[in-house]
C-alpha positions in Angstrom: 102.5 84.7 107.8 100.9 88.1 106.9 102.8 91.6 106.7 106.1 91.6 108.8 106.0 93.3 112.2 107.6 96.6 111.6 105.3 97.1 108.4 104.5 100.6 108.4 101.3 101.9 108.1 100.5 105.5 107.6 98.5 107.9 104.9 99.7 110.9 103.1 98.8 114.1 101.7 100.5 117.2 99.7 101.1 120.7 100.4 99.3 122.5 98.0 96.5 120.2 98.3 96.2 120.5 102.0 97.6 123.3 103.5 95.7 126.7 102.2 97.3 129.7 103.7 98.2 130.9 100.3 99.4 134.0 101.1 100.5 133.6 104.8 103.9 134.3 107.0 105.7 135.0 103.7 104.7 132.1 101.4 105.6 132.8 98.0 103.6 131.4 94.9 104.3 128.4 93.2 102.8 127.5 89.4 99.5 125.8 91.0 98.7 129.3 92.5 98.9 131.0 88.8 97.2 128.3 87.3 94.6 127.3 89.3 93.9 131.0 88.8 93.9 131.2 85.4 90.1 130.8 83.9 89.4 127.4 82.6 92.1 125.4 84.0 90.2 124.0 87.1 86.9 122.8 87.6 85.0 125.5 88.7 87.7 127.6 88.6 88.2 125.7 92.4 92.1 126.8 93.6 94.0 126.0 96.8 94.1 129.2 98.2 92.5 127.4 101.7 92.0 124.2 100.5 92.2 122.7 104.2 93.0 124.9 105.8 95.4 122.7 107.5 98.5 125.2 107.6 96.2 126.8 110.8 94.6 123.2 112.0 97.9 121.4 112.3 97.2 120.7 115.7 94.1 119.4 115.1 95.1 117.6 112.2 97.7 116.1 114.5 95.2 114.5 116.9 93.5 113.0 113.8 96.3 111.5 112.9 96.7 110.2 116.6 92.9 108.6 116.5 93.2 107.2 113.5 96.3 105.3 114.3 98.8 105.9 111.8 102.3 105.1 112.4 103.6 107.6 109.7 102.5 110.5 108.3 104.2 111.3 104.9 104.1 115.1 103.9 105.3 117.2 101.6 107.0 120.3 102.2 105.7 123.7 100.0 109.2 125.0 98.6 107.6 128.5 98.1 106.9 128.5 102.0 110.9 127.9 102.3 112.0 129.9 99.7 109.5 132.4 98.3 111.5 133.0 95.1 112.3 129.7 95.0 116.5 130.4 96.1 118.1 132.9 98.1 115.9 134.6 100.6 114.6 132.1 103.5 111.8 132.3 105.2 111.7 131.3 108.9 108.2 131.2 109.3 107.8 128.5 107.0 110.5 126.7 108.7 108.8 127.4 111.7 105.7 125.9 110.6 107.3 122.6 109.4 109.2 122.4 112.7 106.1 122.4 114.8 104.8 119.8 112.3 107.7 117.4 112.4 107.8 118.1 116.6 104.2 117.4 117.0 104.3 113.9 114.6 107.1 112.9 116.9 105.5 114.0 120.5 102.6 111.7 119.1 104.5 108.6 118.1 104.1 109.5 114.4 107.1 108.9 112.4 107.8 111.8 109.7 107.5 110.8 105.9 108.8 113.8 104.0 108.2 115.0 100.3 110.5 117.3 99.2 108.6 118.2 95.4 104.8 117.4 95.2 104.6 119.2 92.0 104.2 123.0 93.3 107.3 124.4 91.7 108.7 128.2 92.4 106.3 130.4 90.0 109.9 132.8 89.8 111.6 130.0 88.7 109.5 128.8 86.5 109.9 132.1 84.5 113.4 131.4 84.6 112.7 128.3 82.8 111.7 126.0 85.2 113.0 122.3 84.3 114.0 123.3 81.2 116.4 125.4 82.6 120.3 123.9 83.3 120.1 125.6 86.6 117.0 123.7 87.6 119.1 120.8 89.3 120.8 123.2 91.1 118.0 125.3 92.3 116.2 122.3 94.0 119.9 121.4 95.7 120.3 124.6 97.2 116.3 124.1 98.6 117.3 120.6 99.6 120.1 121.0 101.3 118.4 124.1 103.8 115.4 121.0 104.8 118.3 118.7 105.1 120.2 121.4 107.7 116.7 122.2 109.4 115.0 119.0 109.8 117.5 116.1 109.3 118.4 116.1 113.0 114.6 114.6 113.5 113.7 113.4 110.1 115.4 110.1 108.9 112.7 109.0 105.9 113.0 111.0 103.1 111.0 111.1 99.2 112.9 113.4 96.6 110.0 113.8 94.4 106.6 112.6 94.0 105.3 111.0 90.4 108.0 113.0 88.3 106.3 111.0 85.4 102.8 112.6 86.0 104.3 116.1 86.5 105.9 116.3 83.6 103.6 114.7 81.5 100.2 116.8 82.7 102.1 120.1 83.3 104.4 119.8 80.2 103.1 117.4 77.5 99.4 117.8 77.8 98.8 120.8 79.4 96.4 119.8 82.1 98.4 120.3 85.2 100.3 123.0 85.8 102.1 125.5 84.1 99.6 124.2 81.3 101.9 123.7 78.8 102.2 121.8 75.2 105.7 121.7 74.5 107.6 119.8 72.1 108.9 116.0 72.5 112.4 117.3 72.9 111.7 120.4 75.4 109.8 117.6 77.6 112.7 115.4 77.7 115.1 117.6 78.5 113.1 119.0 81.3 112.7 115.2 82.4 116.3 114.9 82.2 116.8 118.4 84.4 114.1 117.0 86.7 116.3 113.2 87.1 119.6 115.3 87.8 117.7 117.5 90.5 116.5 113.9 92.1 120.2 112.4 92.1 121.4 115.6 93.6 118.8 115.7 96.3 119.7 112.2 97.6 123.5 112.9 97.5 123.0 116.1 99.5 120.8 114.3 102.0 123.7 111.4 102.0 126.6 114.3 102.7 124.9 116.4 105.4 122.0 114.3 107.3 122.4 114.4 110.7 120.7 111.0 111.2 121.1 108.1 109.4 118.5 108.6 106.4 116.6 106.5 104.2 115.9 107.6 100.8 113.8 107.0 97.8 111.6 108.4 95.1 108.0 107.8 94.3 106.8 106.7 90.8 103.5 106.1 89.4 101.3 104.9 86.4 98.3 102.5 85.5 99.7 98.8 86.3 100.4 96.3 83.1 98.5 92.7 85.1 98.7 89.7 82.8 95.9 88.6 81.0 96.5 85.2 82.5 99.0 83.3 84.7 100.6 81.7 81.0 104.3 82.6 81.2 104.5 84.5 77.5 101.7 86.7 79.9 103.6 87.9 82.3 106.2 88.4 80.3 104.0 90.5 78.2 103.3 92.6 81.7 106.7 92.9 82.8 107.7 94.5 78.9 104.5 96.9 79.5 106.0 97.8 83.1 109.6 98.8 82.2 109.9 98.5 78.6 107.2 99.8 76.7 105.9 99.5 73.2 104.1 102.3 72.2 105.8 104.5 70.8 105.2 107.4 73.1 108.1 109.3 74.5 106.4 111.6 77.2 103.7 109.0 78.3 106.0 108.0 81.2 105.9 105.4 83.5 107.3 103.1 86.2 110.6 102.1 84.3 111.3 105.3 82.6 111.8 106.9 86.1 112.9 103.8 88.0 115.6 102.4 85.1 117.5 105.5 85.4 117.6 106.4 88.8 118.4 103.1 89.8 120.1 101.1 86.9 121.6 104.3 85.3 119.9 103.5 81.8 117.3 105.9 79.5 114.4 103.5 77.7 115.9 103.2 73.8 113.1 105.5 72.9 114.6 108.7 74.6 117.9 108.5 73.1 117.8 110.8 70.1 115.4 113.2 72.2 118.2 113.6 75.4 120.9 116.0 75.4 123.8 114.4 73.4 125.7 115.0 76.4 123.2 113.3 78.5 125.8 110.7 79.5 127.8 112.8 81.7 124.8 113.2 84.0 124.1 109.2 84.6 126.8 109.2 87.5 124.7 111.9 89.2 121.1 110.4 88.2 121.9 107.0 89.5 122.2 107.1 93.3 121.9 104.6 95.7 118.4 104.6 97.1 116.8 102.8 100.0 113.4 102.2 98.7 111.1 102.5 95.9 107.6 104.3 97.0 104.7 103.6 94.2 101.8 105.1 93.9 99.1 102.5 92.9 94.8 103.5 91.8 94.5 101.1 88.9 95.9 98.7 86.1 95.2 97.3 82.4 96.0 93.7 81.0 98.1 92.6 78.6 98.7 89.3 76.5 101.7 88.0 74.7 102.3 89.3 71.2 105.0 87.9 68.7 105.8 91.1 67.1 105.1 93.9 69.6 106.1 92.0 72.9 102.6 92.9 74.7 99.2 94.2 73.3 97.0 95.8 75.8 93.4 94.0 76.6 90.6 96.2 77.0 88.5 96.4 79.8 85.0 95.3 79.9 81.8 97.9 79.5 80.4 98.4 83.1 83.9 97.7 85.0 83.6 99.1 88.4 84.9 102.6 88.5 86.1 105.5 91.0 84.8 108.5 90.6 87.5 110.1 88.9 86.8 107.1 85.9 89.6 104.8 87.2 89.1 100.9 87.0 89.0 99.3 89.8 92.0 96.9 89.6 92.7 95.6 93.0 95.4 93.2 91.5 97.7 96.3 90.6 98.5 96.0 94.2 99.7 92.6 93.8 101.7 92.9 90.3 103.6 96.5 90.4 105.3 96.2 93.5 105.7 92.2 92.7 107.5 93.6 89.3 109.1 96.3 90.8 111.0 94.0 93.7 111.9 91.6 91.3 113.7 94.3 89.3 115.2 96.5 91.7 115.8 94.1 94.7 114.3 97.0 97.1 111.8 97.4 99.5 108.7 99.0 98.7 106.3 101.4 99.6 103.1 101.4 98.8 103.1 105.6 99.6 99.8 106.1 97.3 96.6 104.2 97.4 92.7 105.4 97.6 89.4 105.5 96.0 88.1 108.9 94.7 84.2 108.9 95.7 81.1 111.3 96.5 81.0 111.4 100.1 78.8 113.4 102.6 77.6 113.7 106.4 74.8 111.9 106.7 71.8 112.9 109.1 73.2 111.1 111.7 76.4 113.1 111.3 78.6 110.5 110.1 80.2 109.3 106.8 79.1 106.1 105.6 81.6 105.3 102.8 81.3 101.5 102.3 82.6 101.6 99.3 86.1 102.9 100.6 85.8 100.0 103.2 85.2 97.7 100.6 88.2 99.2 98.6 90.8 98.9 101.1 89.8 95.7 101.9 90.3 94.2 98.2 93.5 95.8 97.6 94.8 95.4 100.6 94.1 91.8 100.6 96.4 91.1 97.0 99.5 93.0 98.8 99.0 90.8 101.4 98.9 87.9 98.9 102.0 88.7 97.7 103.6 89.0 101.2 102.6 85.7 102.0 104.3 84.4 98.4 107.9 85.7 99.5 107.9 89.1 99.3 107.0 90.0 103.3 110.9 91.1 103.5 111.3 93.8 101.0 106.9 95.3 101.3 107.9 97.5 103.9 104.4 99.6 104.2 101.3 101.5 102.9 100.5 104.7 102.8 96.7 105.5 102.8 95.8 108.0 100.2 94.4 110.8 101.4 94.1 111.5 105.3 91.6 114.6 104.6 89.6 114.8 101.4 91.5 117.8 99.3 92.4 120.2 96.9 92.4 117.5 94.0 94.4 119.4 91.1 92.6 120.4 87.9 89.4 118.8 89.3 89.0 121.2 92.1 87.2 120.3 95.4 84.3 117.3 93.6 86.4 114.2 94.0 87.1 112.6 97.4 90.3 110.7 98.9 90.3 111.2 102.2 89.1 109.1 105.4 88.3 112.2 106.8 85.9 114.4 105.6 86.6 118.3 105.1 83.8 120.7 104.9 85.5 123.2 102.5 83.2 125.8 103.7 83.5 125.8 107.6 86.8 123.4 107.5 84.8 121.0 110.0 86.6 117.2 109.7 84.8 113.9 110.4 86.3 110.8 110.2 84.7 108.6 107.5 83.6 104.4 108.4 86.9 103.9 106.1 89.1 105.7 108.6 87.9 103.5 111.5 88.0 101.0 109.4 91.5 101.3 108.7 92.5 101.9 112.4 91.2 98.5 113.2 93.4 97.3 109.9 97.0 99.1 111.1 96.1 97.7 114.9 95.3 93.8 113.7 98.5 94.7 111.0 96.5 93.5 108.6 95.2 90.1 110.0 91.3 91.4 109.5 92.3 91.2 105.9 
């Protein structure tokens, strides 16, 4: 049978990530401009003051888009460039810019995927506490609903946040994203909670004032629990990891801590004493009705049955093919999470994250010979196809290729490579890798070269 017909197929990329023009036409700065400034927070001290440069190649990133085939493009829009405090003041040259983004995708057949958070919060805001503030939710409506009245006459696909679990957790818990902070179990959780309010405002505001009909969803992430083997106690064991997890942890968040809320109304057991004791009030507004579920998916771990903890996690072999960014290669994630997921949530899925981080260069002959990518695509791809043909070809409604353009990758500056295009960070120059003419021969078979 294969993927359905309409199966979309598209790649993605972030603002901060892509778009340079830092301090351009009014943007304002978001945390990821302080901290990637900060000394010793990024490799290299690398920061995304150009990164791309894409915020003055859009054309030309455009017509890569065009060659490479994609059906839909899925961007995030920078908040600062909107707002440069954040609220109150707009800016119309940032509006301007996304306009001419959004026209240009649709003058080329591309359909528009937007992001409206892909981590690069307000920098004022976040010194008037940020997530942990009770205004938070409120700030990110008031952002929300000025996109919604600029773009919603041409935009109908719509992603309130990106990987809220790995925000928080990097840039709150641990410290390694940004704003670089350690804080305390309870301060995390509350800013989760702030952060899940913001989300279930955002899709009612885009319900009340769209001007087309929209379609709306929010993208979690994580490593994927895969049974050890196809015994039933196993995938069992899996589905506990997935949405119910044992370890004890409450800021190591992961696909059911986002995706039980939002969509069944319910915190994990484990947040309870940590969550406002008024948290209750705020389900109605966290649970919304969503259209999809987008999941970003690099990698997974196995678990077996245990009696007394539910699941315990298997460890991976010595000499287990990695990414360059020390991620198992764990093609059957692709088959498992969204598998899970469906079977929970009874919507379709996205698959609006997926990619190999490698060492890529121009070769003498001028071109990028990233086999390995090929090779990637081609396994993972093949297990989501495996599950379409099991059932599931209804509700896997497309992939997203992660990244179009190599990029500003966070804390680990420019070293580790996404894209299916290669950047030259010094002269901007793009070439498009094997893997992105690979993948144009993919979307045009829809898959059948699997």
């Amino acid at each position: 049978m294969g993927f359905k017909e309409d199966f979309v197929w598209g790649t993605a990329t972030a603002s901060y990530q892509i778009e340079g023009g830092a301090y351009q036409d009014g943007r304002g700065l978001s945390i990821w401009d302080e901290f990637s400034h900060t000394p010793g927070k990024t490799r290299f001290g690398d920061n995304g003051d150009n990164a791309c440069d894409s915020y003055n190649r859009l054309e030309e990133d455009i017509m890569i888009l065009k060659g490479l085939g994609v059906k839909s493009y899925r961007f995030s829009i920078s908040w600062t460039r909107i707002f440069p405090k954040g609220v109150g003041e707009i800016n119309p040259l940032g509006i301007a810019y996304y306009d001419k983004l959004i026209d240009s995708l649709i003058e080329n057949n591309i359909t528009p995927f937007v992001t409206l958070f892909h981590w690069d919060y307000p920098l004022e805001l976040y010194y008037r506490g940020g997530w942990l503030s009770e205004d938070s939710p409120k700030w990110f409506e008031e952002y929300v609903k000025v996109i919604v009245d600029k773009f919603s006459d041409r935009v109908q696909y719509w992603i309130t946040q990106n990987e809220p679990e790995c925000y928080i957790c990097n840039g709150l818990d641990i410290g390694r994203h940004a704003p670089g902070l350690t804080l305390p179990r309870k301060q995390v959780i509350r800013a989760w909670h702030h952060n899940l309010i913001a989300h279930g405002l955002a899709v009612k505001t885009i319900r009340d004032h769209a001007k087309l009909k929209p379609f709306i969803g929010i993208v979690s992430c994580g490593e994927t629990p895969m049974p050890a083997t196809n015994n039933g106690k196993d995938i069992q064991a899996a589905i506990k990891a997935m949405f119910n997890k044992n370890d004890g942890a409450t800021t190591n968040l992961s696909f059911g801590d986002l995706l039980d809320p939002v969509i069944l109304g319910k915190y994990p057991d484990r947040f309870i004493s940590l969550l406002p004791t008024d948290y209750k009030k705020d389900m109605p507004i966290i649970k919304q009705s969503l259209d999809f579920i987008g999941l970003n998916l690099y990698t997974g771990f196995y678990v077996k049955y245990d009696e007394r903890l539910g699941y315990v996690r298997q460890e991976t072999l010595t000499g287990k093919e990695e990414t360059s960014v020390e991620w198992k290669i764990e093609p059957k994630c692709l088959y498992w999470a969204p598998k899970m997921v469906i079977d929970r949530y009874n919507l379709p899925v996205y698959i609006t994250e997926n990619g190999l981080a490698n060492n890529d260069w121009v070769c003498q002959d001028g071109k990028v010979h990233d086999m390995q990518r090929v090779d990637f695509m081609n396994r993972y791809l093949k297990e989501l196809l495996v599950l379409a043909n099991e059932g599931y070809r209804e509700k896997l409604a497309g992939y997203f290729h992660w990244s179009m353009l190599d990029n500003y990758e966070w804390a680990r500056g420019y070293a580790k490579r996404f894209g299916l295009v290669h950047v030259d960070f010094t002269t901007f120059k793009r070439t498009i890798k094997e893997s992105g003419y690979h993948y144009k021969k993919i979307i045009k078979s829809n898959g059948n070269i699997l």
